[in-house]
Structures are given as structure tokens and as C-alpha cells.
C-alpha positions in Angstrom: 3.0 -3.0 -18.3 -0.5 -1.7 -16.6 -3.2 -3.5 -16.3 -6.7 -2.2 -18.3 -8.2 -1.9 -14.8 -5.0 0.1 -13.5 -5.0 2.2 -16.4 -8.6 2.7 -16.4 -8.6 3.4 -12.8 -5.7 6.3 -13.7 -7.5 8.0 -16.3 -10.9 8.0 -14.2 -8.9 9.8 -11.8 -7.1 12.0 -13.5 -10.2 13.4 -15.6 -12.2 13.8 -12.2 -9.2 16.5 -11.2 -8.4 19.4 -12.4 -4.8 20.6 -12.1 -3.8 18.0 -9.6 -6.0 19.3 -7.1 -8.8 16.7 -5.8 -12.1 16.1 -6.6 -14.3 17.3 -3.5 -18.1 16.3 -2.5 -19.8 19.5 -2.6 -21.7 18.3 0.7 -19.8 20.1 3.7 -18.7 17.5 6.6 -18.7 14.7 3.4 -16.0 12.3 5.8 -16.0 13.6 9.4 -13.6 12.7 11.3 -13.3 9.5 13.2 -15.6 7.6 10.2 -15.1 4.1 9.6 -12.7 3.2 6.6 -12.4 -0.4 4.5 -9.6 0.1 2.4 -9.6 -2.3 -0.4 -7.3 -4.6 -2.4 -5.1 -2.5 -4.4 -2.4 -4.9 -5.4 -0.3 -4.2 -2.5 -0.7 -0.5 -2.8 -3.2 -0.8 0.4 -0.3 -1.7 2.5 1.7 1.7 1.9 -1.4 3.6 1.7 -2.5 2.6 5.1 1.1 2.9 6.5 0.8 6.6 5.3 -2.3 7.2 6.7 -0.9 6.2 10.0 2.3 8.2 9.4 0.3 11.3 8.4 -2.1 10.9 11.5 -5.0 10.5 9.0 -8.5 11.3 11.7 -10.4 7.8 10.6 -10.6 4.5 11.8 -9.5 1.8 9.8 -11.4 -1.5 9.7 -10.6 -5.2 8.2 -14.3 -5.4 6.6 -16.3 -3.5 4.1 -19.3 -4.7 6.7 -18.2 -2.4 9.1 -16.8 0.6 7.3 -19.1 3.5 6.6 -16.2 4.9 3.8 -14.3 2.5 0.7 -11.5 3.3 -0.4 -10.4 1.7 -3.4 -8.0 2.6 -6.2 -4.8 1.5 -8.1 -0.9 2.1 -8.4 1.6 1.3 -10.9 5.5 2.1 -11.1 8.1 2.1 -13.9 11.2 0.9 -12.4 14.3 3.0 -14.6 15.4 1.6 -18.0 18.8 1.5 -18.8 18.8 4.7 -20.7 17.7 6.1 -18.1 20.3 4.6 -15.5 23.1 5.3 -18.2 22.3 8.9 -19.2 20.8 10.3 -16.4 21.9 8.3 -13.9 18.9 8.1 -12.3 18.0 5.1 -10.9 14.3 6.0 -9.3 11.3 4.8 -10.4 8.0 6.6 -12.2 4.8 6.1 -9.7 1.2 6.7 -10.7 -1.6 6.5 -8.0 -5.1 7.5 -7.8 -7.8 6.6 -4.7 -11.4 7.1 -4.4 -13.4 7.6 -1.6 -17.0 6.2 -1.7 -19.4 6.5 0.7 -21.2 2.8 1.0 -24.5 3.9 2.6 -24.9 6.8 -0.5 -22.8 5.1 -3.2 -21.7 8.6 -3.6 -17.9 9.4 -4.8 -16.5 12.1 -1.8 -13.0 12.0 -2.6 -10.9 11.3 -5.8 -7.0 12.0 -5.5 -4.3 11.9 -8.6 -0.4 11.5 -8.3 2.1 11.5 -10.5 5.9 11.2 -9.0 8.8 11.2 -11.4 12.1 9.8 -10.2 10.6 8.8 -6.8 13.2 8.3 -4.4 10.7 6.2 -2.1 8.4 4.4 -4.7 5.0 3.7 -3.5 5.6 5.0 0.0 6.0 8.8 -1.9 2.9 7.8 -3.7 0.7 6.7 -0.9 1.8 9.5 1.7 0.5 12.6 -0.7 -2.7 10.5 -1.1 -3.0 9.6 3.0 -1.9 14.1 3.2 -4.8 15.1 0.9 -7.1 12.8 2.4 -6.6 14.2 6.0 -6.9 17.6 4.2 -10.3 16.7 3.0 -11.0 15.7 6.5 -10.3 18.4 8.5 -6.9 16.9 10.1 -4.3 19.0 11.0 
């Protein structure tokens, strides 16, 4: 079962979007390119999420302390691992992931970025998760 926070986290998310496209800073050049990033505690979720942005060739620079990032990104995950109805009927044996990040910029406090996903049956749990978030967050960049 999610947590309050993680569901709370979810739902902030998911109103901030509208139909699963992400929730973009009006200012042009928001995150340039080559900005420091902190990405924070996410239960574990940090781990995949900055193996994806590695994989995905995200434009940033990731950094081991808040002190030194000019960007936060923070956020939560959660999976559903298949029930047994599920295995037996379907047989499908992939899990349900939910993710959502938010990009903050720590000199503004302002919210630049805000990114939803919702995989059913995910053949790659929180890796499948954490690579669309690292491939709309190189979008909102600039990367190519």
C-alpha cells in the first residue's frame, strides 16, 4: 500500500498535467543546459531515475548536495507487483508503476518542471518508469 506522502505526491502531479503532457515554466531557458541538479531521496526511485538520465544522455550535471545544485528534483514512485488473479487470468506477471518528479529551482523556489507516468504491465518496473521521466526532462531541456 502507498504511503500518504507517495499518494499525495501522485495526485499533486497528476492535477499539475493535463493529458499526460508536463507541466512547463512559462519562462523560456527555465533549466539550460549543463545546470546543476541534487536529486533527492525518493525511496530508491533516485537510483533508476538517475541511471535513466544517464542512459537518455540528459544535458545536466548531477551533484551529491542540495548545496551545490542550482535545480531539486524530488518526487515519488510506487509499484503493484501482479496479484494472483492477475498472474492466473491474464497471465501477466508485470507490475503497475506510478511516478511523478518535480523540478524546483532552489534560488526562485519556483516549480519548472512536473512530469506524470502511469505504466501498466511494465515489463521493466521502475527502470520503464524513471526512463520516460529522465526523456521528458531532456525534452524540457533542449536535449536531443
Amino acid at each position: 500500500m502507498p504511503s500518504l506522502k507517495t499518494l499525495s505526491l501522485l495526485l499533486l502531479a497528476s492535477v499539475a498535467l493535463s493529458n499526460g503532457t508536463p507541466l512547463h515554466a512559462q519562462s523560456q531557458n527555465s533549466m539550460p543546459a549543463g545546470s546543476k541538479f541534487y536529486v533527492s531521496p525518493m525511496g530508491g526511485f533516485e537510483t533508476f531515475l538517475k541511471e535513466a538520465m544517464d542512459k537518455k544522455k540528459v544535458p545536466i550535471e548531477l551533484v551529491d548536495s542540495r548545496d551545490k545544485a542550482d535545480f531539486e528534483i524530488s518526487g515519488a514512485a510506487d509499484s503493484q507487483k501482479a496479484g494472483t488473479a492477475k498472474k492466473l487470468i491474464m497471465w501477466d506477471w508485470h507490475s503497475n508503476e506510478q511516478a511523478s518528479i518535480q523540478v524546483t529551482n532552489l534560488r526562485t523556489k519556483e516549480l519548472v518542471f512536473a512530469y506524470s507516468v502511469n505504466k501498466q504491465s511494465s515489463a521493466h518496473g521502475k527502470r520503464s518508469s524513471a526512463e520516460a521521466c529522465a526523456k521528458h526532462l531532456k525534452e524540457k531541456i533542449g536535449g536531443k
